[in-house]
PDB file of the backbone (N, CA, C, O) and the ligand in Angstrom, with CONECT records:
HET     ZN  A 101       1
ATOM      1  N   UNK A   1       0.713  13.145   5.962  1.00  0.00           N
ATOM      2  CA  UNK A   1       0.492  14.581   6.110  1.00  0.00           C
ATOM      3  C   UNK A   1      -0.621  14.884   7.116  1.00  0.00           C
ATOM      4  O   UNK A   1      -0.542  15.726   8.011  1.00  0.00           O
ATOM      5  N   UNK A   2      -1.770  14.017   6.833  1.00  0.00           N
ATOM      6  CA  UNK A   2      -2.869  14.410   8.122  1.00  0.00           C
ATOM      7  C   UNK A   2      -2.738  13.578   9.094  1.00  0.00           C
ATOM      8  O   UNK A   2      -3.395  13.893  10.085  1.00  0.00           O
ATOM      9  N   UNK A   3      -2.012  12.441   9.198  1.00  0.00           N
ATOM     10  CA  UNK A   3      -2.160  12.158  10.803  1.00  0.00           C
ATOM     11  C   UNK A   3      -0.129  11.653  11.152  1.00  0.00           C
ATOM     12  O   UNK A   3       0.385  11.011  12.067  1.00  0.00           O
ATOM     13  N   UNK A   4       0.378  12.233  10.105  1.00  0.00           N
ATOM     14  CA  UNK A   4       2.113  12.644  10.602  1.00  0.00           C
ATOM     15  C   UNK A   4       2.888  11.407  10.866  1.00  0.00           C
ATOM     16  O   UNK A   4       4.058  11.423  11.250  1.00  0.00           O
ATOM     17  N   UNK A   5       1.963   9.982  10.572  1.00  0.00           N
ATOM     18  CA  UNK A   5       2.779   8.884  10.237  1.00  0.00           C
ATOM     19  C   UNK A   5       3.591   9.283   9.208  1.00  0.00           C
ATOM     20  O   UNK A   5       3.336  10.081   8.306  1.00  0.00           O
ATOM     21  N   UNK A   6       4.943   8.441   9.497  1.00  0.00           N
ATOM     22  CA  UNK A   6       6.304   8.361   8.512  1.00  0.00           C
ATOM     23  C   UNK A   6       6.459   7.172   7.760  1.00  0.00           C
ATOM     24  O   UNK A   6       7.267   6.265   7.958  1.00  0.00           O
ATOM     25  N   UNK A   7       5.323   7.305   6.591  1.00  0.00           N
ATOM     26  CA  UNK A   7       5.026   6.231   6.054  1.00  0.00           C
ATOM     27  C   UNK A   7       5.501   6.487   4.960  1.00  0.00           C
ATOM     28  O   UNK A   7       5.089   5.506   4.340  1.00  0.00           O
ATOM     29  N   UNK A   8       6.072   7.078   4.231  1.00  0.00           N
ATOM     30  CA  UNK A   8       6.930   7.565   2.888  1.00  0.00           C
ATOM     31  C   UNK A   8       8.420   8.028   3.439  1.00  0.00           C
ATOM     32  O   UNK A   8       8.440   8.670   4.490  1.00  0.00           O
ATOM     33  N   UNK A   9       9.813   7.693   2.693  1.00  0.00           N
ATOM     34  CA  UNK A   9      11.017   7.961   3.345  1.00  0.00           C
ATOM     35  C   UNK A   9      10.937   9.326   3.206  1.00  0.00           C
ATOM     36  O   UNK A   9      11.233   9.938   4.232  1.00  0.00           O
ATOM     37  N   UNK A  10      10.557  10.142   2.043  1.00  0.00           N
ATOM     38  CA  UNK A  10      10.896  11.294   1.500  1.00  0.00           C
ATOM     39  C   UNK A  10       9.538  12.082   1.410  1.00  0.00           C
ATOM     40  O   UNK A  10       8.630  11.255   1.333  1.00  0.00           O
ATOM     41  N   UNK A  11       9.052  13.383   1.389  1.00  0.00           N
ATOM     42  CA  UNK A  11       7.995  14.545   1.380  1.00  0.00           C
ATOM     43  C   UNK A  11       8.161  14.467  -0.266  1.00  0.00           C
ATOM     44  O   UNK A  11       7.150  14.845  -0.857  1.00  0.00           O
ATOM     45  N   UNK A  12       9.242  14.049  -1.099  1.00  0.00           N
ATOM     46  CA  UNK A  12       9.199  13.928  -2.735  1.00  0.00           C
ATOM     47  C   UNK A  12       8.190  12.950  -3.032  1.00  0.00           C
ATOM     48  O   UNK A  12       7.170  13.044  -3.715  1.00  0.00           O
ATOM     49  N   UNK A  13       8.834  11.683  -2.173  1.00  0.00           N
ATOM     50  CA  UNK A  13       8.243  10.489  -2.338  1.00  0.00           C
ATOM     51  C   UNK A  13       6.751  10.339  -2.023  1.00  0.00           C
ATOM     52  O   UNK A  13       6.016   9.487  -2.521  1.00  0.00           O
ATOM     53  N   UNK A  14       6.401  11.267  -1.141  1.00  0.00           N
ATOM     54  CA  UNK A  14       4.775  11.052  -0.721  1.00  0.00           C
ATOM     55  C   UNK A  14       4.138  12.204  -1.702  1.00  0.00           C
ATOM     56  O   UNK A  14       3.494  12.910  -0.927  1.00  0.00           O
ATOM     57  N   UNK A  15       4.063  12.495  -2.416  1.00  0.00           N
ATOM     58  CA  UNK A  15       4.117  13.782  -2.914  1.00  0.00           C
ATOM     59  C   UNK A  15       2.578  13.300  -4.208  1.00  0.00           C
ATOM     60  O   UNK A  15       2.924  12.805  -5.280  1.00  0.00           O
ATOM     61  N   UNK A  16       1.215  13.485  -3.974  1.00  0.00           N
ATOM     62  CA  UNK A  16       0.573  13.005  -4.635  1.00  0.00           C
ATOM     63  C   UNK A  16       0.066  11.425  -4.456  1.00  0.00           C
ATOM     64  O   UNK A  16      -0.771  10.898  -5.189  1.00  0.00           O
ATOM     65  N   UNK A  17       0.644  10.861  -3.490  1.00  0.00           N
ATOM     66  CA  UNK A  17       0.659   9.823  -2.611  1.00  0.00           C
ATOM     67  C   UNK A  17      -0.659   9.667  -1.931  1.00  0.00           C
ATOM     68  O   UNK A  17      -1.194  10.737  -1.640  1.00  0.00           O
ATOM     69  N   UNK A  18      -1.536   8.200  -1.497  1.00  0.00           N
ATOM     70  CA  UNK A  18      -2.702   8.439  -0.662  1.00  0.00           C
ATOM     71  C   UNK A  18      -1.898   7.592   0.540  1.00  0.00           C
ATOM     72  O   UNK A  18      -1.418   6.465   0.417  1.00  0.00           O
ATOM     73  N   UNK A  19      -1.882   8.463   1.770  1.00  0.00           N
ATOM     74  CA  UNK A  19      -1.628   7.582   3.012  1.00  0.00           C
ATOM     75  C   UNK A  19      -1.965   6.804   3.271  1.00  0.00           C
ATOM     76  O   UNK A  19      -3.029   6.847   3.889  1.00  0.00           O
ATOM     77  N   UNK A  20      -1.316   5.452   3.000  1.00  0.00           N
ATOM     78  CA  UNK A  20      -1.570   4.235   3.747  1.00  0.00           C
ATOM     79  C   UNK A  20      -2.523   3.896   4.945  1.00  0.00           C
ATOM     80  O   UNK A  20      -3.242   2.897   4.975  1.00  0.00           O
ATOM     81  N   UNK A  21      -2.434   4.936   6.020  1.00  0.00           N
ATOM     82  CA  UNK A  21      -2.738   5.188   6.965  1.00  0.00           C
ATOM     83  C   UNK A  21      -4.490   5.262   7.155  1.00  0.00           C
ATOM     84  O   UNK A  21      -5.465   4.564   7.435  1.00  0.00           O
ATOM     85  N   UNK A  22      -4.068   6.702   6.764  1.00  0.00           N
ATOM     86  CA  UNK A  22      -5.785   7.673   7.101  1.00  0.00           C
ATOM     87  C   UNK A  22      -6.074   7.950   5.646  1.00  0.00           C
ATOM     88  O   UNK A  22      -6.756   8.947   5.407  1.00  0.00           O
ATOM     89  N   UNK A  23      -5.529   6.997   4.353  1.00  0.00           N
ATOM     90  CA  UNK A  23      -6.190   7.135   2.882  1.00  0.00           C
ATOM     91  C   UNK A  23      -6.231   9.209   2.708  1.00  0.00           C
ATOM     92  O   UNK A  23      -7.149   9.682   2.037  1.00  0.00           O
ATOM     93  N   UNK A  24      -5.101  10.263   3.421  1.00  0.00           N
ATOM     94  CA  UNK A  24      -5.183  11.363   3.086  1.00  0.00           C
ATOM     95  C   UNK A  24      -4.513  11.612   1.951  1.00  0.00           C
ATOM     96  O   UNK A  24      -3.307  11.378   2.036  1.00  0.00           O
ATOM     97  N   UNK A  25      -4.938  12.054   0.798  1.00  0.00           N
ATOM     98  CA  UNK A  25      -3.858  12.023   0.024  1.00  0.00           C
ATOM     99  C   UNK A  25      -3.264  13.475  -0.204  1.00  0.00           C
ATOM    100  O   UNK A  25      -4.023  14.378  -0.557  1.00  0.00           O
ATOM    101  N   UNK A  26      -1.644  13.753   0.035  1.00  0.00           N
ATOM    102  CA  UNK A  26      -1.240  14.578  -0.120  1.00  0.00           C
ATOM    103  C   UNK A  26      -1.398  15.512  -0.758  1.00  0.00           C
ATOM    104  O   UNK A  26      -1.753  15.180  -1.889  1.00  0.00           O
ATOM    105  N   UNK A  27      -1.310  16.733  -0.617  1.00  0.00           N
ATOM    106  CA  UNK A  27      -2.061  17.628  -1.458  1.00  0.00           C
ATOM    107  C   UNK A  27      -1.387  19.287  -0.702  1.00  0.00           C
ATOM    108  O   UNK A  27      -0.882  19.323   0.420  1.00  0.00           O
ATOM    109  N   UNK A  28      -1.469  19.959  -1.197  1.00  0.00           N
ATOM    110  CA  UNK A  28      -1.242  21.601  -1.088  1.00  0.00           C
ATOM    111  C   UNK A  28      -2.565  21.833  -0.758  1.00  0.00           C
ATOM    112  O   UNK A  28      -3.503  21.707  -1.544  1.00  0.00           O
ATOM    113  N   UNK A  29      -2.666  22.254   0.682  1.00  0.00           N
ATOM    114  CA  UNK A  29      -3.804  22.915   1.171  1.00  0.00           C
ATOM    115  C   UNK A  29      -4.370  24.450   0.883  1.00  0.00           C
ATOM    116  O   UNK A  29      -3.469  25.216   1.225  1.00  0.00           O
ATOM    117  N   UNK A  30      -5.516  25.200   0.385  1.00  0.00           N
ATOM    118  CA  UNK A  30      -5.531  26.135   0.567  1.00  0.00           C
ATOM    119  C   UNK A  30      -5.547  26.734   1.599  1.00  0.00           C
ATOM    120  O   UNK A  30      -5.467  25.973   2.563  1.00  0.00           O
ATOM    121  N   UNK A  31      -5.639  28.150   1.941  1.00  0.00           N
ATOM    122  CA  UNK A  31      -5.151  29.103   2.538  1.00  0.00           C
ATOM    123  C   UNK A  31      -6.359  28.685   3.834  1.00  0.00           C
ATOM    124  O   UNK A  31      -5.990  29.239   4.870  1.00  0.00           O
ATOM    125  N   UNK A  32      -7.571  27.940   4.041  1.00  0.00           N
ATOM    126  CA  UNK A  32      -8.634  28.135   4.902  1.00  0.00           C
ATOM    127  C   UNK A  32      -8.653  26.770   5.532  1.00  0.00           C
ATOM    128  O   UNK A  32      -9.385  26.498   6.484  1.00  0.00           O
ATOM    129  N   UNK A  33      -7.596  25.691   4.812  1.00  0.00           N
ATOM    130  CA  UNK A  33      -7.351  24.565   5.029  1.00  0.00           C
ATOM    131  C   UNK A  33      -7.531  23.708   4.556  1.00  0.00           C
ATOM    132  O   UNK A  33      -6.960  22.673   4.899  1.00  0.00           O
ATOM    133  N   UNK A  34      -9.040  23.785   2.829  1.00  0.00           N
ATOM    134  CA  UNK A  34      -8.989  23.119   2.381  1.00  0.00           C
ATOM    135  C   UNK A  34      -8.561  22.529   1.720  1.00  0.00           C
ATOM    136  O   UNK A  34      -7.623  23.190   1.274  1.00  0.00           O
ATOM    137  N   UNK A  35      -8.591  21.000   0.957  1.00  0.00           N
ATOM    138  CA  UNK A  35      -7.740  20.272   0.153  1.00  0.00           C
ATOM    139  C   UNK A  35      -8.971  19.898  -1.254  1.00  0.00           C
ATOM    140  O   UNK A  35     -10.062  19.333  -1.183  1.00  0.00           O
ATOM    141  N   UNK A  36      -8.388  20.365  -2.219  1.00  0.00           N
ATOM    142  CA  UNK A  36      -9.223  20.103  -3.439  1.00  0.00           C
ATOM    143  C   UNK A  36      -9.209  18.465  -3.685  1.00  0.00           C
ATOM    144  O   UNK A  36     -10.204  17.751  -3.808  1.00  0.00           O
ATOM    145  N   UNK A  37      -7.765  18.042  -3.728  1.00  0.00           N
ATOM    146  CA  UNK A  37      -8.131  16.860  -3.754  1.00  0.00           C
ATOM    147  C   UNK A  37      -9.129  15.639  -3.125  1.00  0.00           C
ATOM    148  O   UNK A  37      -9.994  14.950  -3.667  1.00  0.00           O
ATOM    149  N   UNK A  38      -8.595  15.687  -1.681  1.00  0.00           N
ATOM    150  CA  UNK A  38      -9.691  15.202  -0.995  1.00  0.00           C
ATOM    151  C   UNK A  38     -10.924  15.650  -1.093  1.00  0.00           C
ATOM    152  O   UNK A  38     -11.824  14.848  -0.843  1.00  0.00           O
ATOM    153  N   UNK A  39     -11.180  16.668  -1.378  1.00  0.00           N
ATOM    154  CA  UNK A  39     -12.984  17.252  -1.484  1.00  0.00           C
ATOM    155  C   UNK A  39     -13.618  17.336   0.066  1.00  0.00           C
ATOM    156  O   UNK A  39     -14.795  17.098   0.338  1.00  0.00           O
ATOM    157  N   UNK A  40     -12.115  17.900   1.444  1.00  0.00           N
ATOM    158  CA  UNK A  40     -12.493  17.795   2.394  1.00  0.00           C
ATOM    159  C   UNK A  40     -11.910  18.841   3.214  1.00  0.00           C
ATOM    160  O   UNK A  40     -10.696  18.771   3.025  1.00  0.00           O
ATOM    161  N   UNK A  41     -12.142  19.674   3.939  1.00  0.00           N
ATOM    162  CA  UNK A  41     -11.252  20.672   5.153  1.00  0.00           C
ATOM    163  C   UNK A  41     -10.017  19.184   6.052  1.00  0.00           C
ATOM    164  O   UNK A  41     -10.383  18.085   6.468  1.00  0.00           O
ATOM    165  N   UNK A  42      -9.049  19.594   6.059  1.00  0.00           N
ATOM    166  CA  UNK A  42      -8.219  18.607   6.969  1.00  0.00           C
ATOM    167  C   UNK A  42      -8.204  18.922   8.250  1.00  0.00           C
ATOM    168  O   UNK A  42      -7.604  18.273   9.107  1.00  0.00           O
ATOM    169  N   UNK A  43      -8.582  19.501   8.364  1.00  0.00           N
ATOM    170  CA  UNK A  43      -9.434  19.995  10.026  1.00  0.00           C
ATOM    171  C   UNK A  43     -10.643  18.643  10.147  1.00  0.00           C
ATOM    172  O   UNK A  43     -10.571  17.664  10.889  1.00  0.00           O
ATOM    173  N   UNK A  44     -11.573  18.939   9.296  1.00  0.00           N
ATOM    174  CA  UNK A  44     -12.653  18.366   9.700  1.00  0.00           C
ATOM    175  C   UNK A  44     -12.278  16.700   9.250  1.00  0.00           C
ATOM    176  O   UNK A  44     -12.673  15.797   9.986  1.00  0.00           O
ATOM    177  N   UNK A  45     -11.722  16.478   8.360  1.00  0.00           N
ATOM    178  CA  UNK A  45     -11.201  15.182   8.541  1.00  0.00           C
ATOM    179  C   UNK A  45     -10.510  14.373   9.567  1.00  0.00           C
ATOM    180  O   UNK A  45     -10.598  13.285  10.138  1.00  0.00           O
ATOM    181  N   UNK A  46      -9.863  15.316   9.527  1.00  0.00           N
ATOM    182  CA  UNK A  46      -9.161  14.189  11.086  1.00  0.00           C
ATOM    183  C   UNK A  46      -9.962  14.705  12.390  1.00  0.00           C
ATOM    184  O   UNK A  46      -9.249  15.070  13.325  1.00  0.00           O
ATOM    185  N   UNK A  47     -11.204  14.770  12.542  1.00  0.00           N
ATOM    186  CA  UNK A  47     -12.115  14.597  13.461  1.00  0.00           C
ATOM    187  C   UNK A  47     -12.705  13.451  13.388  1.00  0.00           C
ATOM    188  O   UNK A  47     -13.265  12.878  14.323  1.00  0.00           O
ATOM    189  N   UNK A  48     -12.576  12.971  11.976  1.00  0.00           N
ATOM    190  CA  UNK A  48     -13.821  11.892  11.227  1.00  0.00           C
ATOM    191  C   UNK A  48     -13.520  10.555  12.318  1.00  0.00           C
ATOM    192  O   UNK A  48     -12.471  10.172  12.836  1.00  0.00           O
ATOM    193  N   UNK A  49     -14.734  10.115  12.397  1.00  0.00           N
ATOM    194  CA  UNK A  49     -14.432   8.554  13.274  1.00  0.00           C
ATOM    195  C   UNK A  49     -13.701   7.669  12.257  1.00  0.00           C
ATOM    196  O   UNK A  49     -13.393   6.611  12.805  1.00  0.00           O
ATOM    197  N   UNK A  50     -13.379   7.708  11.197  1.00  0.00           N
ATOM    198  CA  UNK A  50     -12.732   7.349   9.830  1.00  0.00           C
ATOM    199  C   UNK A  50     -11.430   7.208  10.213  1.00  0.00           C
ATOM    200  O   UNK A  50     -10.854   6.135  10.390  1.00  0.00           O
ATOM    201  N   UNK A  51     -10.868   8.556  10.367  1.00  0.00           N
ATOM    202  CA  UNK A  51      -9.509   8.845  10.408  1.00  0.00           C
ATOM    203  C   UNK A  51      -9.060   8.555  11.601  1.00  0.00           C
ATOM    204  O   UNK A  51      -7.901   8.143  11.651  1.00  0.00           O
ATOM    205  N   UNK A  52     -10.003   8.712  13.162  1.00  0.00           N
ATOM    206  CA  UNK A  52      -9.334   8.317  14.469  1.00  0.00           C
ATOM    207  C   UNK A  52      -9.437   6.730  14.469  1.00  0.00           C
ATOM    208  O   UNK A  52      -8.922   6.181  15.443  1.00  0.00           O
ATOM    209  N   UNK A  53      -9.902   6.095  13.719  1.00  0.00           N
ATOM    210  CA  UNK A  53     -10.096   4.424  13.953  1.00  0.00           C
ATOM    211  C   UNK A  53      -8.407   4.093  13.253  1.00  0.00           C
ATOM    212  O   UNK A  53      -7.505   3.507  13.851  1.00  0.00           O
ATOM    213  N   UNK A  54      -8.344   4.627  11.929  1.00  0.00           N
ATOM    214  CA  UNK A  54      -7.495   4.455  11.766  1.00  0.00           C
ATOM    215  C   UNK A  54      -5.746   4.708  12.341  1.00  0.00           C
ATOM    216  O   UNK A  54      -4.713   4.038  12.373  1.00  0.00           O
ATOM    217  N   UNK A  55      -6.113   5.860  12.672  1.00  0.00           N
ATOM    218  CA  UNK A  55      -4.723   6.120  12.930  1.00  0.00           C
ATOM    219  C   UNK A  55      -4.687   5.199  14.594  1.00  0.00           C
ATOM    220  O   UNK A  55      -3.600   4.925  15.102  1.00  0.00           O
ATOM    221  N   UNK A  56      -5.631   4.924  15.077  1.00  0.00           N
ATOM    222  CA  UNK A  56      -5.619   3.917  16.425  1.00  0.00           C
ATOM    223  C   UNK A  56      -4.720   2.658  15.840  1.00  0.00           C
ATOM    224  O   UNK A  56      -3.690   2.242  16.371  1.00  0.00           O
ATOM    225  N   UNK A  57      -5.359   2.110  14.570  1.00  0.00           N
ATOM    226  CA  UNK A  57      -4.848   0.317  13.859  1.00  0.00           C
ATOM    227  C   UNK A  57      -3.327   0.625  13.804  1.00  0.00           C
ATOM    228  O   UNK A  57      -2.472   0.157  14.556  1.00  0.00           O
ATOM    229  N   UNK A  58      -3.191   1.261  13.057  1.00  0.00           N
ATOM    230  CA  UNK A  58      -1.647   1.948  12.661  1.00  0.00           C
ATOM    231  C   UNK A  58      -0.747   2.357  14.101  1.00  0.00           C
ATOM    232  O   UNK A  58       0.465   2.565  14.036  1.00  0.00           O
ATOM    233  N   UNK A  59      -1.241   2.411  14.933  1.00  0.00           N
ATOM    234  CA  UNK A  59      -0.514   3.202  15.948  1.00  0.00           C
ATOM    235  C   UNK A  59       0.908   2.281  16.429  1.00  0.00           C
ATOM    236  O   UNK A  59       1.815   2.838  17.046  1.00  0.00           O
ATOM    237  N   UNK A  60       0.958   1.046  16.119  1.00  0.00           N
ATOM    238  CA  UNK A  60       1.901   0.477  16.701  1.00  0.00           C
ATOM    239  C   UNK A  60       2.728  -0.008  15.698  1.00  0.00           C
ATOM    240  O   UNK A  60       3.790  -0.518  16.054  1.00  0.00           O
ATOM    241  N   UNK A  61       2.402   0.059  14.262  1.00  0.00           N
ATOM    242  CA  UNK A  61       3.112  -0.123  12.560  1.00  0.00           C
ATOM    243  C   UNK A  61       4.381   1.138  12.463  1.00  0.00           C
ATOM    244  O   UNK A  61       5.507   0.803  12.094  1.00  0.00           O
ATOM    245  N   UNK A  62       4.139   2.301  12.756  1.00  0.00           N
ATOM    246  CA  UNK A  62       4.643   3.246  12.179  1.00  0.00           C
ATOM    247  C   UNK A  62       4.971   4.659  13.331  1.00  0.00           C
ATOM    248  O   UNK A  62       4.087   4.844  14.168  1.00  0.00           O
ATOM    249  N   UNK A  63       5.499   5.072  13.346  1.00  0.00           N
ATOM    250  CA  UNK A  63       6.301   6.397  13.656  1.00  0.00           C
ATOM    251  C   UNK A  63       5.578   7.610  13.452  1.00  0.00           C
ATOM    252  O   UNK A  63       5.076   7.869  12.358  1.00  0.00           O
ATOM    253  N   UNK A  64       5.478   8.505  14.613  1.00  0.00           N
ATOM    254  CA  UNK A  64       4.139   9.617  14.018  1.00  0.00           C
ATOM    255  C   UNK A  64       5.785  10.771  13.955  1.00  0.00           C
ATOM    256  O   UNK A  64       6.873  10.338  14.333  1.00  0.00           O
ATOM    257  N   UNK A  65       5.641  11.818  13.559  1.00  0.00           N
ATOM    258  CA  UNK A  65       6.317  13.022  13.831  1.00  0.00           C
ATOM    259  C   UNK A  65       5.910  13.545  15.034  1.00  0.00           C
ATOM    260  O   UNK A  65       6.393  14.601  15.443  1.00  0.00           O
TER     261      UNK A  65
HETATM  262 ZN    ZN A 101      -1.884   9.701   7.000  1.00  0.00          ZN2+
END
């Protein structure tokens, strides 16, 4: 969901799921972007040097949308 790897076959299947990927775990964002679960804006996450290292490792594993 935050960095659009197709790492689950199904949006059912990832559904409460933590991405393999960038560890985002799926979630219903509120209205400003935040995610309760994560305890993070998904804006400001995928800025994180966290999330761009990762989705760099992954880049040649998996399929982005
Ligand atoms: Zn991800």
């Amino acid at each position: 969901m935050a960095c659009h790897y197709i790492v689950y076959e199904s949006s059912e299947e990832s559904f409460y799921e933590i991405c393999l990927v960038c560890h985002w775990q799926t979630d219903s964002l509120s209205k400003n972007g935040y995610s309760n679960i994560n305890k993070v804006y998904l804006k400001i996450y995928k800025c994180s040097d966290f999330f761009k290292s990762q989705v760099d490792k992954y880049s040649d594993m998996y399929k982005r949308i």
